[in-house]
Wavefront OBJ file of the C-alpha trace (Angstrom):
o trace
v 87.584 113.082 155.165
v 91.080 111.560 155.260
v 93.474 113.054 152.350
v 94.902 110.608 150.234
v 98.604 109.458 150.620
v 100.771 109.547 147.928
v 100.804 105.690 147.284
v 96.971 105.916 148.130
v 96.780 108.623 145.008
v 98.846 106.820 142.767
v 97.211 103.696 143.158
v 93.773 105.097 142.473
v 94.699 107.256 139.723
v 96.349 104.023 137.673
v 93.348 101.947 138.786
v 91.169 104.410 137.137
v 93.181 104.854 134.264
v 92.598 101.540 133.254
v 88.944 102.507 132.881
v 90.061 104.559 130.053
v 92.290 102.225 128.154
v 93.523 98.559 128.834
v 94.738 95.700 127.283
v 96.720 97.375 124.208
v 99.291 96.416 122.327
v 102.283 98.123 119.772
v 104.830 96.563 117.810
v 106.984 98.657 116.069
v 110.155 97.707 113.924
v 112.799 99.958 112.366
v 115.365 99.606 110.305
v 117.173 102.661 108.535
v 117.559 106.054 108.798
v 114.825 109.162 109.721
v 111.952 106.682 109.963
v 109.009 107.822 111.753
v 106.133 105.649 113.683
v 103.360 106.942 115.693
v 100.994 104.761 117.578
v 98.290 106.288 119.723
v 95.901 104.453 121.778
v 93.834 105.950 124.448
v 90.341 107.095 125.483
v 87.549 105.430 127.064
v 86.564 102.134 126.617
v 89.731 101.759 124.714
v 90.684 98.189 124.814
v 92.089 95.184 123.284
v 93.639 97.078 120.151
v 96.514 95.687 117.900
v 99.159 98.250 116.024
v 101.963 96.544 114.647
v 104.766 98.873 112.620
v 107.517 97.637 110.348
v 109.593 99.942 108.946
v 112.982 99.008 106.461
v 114.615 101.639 104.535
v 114.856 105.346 105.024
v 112.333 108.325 106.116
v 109.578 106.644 106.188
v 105.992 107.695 108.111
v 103.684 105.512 110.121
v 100.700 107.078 111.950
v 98.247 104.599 113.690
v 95.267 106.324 115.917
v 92.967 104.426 117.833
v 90.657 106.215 119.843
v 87.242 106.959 121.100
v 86.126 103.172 122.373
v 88.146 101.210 119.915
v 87.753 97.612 121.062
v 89.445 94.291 119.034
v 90.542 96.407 116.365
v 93.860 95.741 114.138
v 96.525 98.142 112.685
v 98.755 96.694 109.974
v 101.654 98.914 108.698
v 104.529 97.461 106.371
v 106.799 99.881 104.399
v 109.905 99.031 102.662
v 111.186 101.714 100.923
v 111.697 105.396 101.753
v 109.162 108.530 102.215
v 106.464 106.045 102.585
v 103.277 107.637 104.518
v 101.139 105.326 105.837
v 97.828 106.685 108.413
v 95.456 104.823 109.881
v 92.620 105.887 112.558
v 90.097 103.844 114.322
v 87.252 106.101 116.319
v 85.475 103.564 117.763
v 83.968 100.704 116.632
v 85.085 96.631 116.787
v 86.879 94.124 115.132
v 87.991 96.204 112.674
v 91.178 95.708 110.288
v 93.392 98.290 108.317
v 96.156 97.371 106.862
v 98.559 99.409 104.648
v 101.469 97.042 102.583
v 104.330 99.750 100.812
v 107.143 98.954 98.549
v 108.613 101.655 97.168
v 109.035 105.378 97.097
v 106.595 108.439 98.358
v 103.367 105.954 98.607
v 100.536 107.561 100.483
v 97.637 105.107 102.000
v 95.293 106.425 104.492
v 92.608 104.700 105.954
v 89.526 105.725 107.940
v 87.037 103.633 109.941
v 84.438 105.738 112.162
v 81.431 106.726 113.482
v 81.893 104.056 114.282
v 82.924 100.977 112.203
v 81.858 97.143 112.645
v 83.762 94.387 111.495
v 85.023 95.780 108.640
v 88.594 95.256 107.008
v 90.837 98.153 104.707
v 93.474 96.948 102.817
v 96.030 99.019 100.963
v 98.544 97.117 98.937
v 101.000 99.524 96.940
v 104.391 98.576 95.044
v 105.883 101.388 92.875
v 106.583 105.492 93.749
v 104.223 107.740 94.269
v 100.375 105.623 94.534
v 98.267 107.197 96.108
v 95.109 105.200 98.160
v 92.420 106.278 100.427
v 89.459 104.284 102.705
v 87.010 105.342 104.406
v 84.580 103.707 106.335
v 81.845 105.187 108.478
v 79.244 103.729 109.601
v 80.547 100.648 108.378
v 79.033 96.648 108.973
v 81.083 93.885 107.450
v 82.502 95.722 104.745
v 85.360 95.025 102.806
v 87.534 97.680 100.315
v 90.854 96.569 98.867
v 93.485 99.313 97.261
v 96.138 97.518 94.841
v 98.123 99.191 93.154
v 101.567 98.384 91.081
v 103.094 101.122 88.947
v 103.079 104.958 89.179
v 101.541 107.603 90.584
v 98.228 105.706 90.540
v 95.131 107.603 92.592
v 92.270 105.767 93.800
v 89.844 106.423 96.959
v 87.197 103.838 97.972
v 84.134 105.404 100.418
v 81.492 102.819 102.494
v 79.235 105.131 104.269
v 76.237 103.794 105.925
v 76.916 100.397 104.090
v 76.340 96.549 105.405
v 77.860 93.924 103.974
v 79.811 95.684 101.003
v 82.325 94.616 98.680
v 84.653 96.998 96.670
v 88.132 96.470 95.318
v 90.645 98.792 93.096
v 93.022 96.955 90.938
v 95.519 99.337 89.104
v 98.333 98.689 86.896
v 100.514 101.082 85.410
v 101.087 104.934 85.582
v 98.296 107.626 86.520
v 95.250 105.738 86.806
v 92.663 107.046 88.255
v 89.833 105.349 90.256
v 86.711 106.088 92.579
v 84.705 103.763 94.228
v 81.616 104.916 96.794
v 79.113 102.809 98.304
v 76.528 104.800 100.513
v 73.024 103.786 101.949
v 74.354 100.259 100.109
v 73.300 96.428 101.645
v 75.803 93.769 100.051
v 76.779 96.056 96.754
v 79.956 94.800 94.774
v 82.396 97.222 92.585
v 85.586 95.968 90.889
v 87.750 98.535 88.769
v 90.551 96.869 86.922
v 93.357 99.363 85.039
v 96.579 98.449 83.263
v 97.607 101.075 81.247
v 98.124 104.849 81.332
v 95.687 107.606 82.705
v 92.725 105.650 82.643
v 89.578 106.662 84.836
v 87.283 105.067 86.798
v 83.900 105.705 88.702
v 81.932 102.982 90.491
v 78.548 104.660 92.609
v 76.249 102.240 94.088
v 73.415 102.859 96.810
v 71.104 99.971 97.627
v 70.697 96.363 97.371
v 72.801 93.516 95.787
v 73.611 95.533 92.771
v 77.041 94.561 91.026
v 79.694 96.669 88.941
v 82.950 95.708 87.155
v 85.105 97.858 84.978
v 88.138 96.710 83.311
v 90.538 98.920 81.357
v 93.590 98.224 79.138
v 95.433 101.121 77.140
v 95.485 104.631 77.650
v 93.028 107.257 78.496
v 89.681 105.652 78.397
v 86.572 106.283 80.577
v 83.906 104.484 82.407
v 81.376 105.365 84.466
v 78.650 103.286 86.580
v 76.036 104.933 88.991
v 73.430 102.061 90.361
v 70.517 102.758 92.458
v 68.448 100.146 93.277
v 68.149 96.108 93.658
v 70.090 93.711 92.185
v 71.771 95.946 89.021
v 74.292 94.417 87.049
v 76.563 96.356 85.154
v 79.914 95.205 83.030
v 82.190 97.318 81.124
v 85.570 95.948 78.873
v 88.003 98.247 77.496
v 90.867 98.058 75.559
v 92.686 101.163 73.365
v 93.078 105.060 73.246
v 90.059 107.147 74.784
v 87.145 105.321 75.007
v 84.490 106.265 76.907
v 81.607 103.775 78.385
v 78.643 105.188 80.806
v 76.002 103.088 82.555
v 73.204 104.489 85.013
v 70.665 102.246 86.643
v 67.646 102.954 88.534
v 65.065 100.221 88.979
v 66.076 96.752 89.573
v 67.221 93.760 88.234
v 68.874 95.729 85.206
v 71.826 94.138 83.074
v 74.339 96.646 81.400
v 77.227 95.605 78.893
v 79.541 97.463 76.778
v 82.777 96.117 75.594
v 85.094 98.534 73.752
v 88.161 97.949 71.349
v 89.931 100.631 69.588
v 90.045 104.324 69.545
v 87.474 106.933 70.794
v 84.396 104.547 70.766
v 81.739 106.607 72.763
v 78.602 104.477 74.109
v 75.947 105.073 76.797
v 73.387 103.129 78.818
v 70.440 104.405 81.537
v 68.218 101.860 82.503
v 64.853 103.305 84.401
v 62.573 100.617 85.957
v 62.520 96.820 85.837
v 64.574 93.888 84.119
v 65.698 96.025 81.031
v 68.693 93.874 79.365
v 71.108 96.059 77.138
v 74.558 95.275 75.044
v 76.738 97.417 73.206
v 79.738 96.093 71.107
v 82.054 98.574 69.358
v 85.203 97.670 67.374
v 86.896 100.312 65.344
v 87.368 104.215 65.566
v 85.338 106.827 66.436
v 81.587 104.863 67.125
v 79.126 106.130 69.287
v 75.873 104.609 70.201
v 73.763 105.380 72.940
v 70.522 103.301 74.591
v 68.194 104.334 76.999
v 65.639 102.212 78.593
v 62.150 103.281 80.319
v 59.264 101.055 81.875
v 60.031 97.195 82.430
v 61.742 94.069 80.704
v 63.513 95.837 77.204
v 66.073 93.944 75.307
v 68.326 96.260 73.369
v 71.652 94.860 71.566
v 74.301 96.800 69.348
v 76.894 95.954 67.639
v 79.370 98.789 65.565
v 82.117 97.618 63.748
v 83.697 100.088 61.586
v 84.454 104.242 61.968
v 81.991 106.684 62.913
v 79.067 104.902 63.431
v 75.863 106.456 64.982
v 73.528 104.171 66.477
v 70.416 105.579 69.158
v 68.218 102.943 70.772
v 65.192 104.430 72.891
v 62.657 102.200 74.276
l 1 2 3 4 5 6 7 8 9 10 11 12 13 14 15 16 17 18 19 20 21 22 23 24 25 26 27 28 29 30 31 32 33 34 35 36 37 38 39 40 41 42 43 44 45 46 47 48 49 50 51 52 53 54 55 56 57 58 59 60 61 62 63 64 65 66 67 68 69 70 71 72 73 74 75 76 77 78 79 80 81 82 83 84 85 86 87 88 89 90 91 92 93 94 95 96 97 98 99 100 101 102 103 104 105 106 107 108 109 110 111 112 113 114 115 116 117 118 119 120 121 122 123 124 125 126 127 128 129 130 131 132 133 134 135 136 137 138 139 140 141 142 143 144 145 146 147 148 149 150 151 152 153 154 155 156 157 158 159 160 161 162 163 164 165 166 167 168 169 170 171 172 173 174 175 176 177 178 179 180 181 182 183 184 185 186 187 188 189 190 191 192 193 194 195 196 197 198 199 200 201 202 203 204 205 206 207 208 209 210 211 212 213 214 215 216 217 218 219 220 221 222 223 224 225 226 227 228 229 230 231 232 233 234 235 236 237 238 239 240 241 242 243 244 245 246 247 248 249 250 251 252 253 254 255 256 257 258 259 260 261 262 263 264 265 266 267 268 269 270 271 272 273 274 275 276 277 278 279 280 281 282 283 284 285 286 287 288 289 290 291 292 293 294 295 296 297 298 299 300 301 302 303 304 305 306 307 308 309 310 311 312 313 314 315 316
């Protein structure tokens, strides 16, 4: 066998090379002082990936990883500001977006789409100092999760795992908010969480089918709570004041949850087990608490409290 010439070597190595990744593309644009922007795109069957990175104002971060047979995915970075961190990997997967939107100081968004990810988009949107969002998506179909987030040290993490056709979207206004969104095992779920206020907390679990969730908070310090498992759920929660706290659980299908809150401390809980089960709770004043829970199939149960410290129990 003949050995290889240098040009003969050279040309076969690049020729295979292109095996392992071909057909990407980086923008990146800086202006400022210390910034930092990493794009990495390599492995096999790496192809036809998008980073673009825009950088204005000082010591910022920008990490974007694609890897692992990315193909047709997007990277979106846009920081104005300083010590902004944006990350972003992509193992795998196709036509997948992530994009990460900073103004400000110290924001953190990281997204995640793996294992690997389908036509799925992550958007981070963050205007203020010191937000902090996270997405991940793993074995991820046409799902969508939107971070937003104007104000203060606001925390909030949205997880699609094994999820088709998903919806979720974090909406915070304010300082310290808290919210968690996850959506596993789930088939064309939808979770909203709206805060404007102060240290407000949210939790949104869903696994199954067509079940919906929406929070909103205004004030300071309140609570809510929705775990859905199941077909076609429905669950709405409304709160404005100082500490309230609303809980729904679902397990069955085609189960409607309501509580709207306005005032101070107002406790009230909801579990729905089995099928069509329709329940309201109203509470205006200080210090309520009512509680409903909801066994076997088609059970109307409506409360309303107006007042301080009123005790109501519903079991059916």
């Amino acid at each position: 066998m003949k050995a290889l010439t240098p040009i003969a070597a050279a040309i076969l190595i690049a020729s295979s090379g292109s095996v392992l990744a071909a057909n990407n593309t980086t923008l990146q644009s800086q202006l400022g002082a210390g910034n930092m922007a990493t794009s990495t795109q390599v492995g096999p069957g790496n192809v036809n990936n998008l980073v673009i990175q825009t950088q204005v104002g000082n010591f910022n971060d920008s990490n974007a990883l694609q890897t692992f047979g990315s193909d047709t995915n997007i990277v979106l970075h846009t920081q104005t500001g300083n010590q902004n961190n944006a990350t972003s990997s992509q193992f795998g997967g196709s036509l997948n977006t992530a994009s990460v939107f900073q103004v400000g100081n110290g924001n953190t968004g990281i997204t995640t789409q793996s294992a690997p990810a389908f036509a799925s988009a992550a958007f981070i949107n963050q205007g203020g100092d010191v937000n902090v969002g996270f997405i991940t998506q793993a074995a991820s179909a046409f799902d969508v999760a939107a971070v937003n987030q104007l104000g203060t040290a606001n925390f909030s993490t949205i997880t699609q795992t094994l999820s088709v056709g998903n919806s979720a979207t974090s909406n915070q206004a304010g300082n310290a908010n808290i919210s968690n969104i996850a959506q596993i095992l789930a088939l064309g779920n939808t979770a909203v969480a709206n805060q404007a206020g102060t240290l407000n907390l949210s939790s949104h679990i869903q696994t199954g089918v067509l079940n919906n969730s929406n929070s909103s908070q205004l004030g300071t310090l309140n609570f809510t709570s929705a775990l859905q498992a199941g077909l076609g759920n429905d669950s709405q929660t409304l709160q404005s004041g100082f500490g309230n706290l609303s809980a729904h659980t679902q397990v069955g299908s085609f189960n409607d949850a309501l509580t709207a809150q306005a005032g101070l401390v107002n406790v009230s809980s909801i579990t729905q087990t089995g099928l069509g089960h329709d329940a309201a709770t109203t509470q205006v004043g200080l210090a309520n608490t009512h509680t409903t829970l909801q066994f076997g199939s088609n059970e109307t149960a409506v409360a309303s409290q107006v007042g301080v410290a009123n005790v109501g129990f519903i079991l059916q």
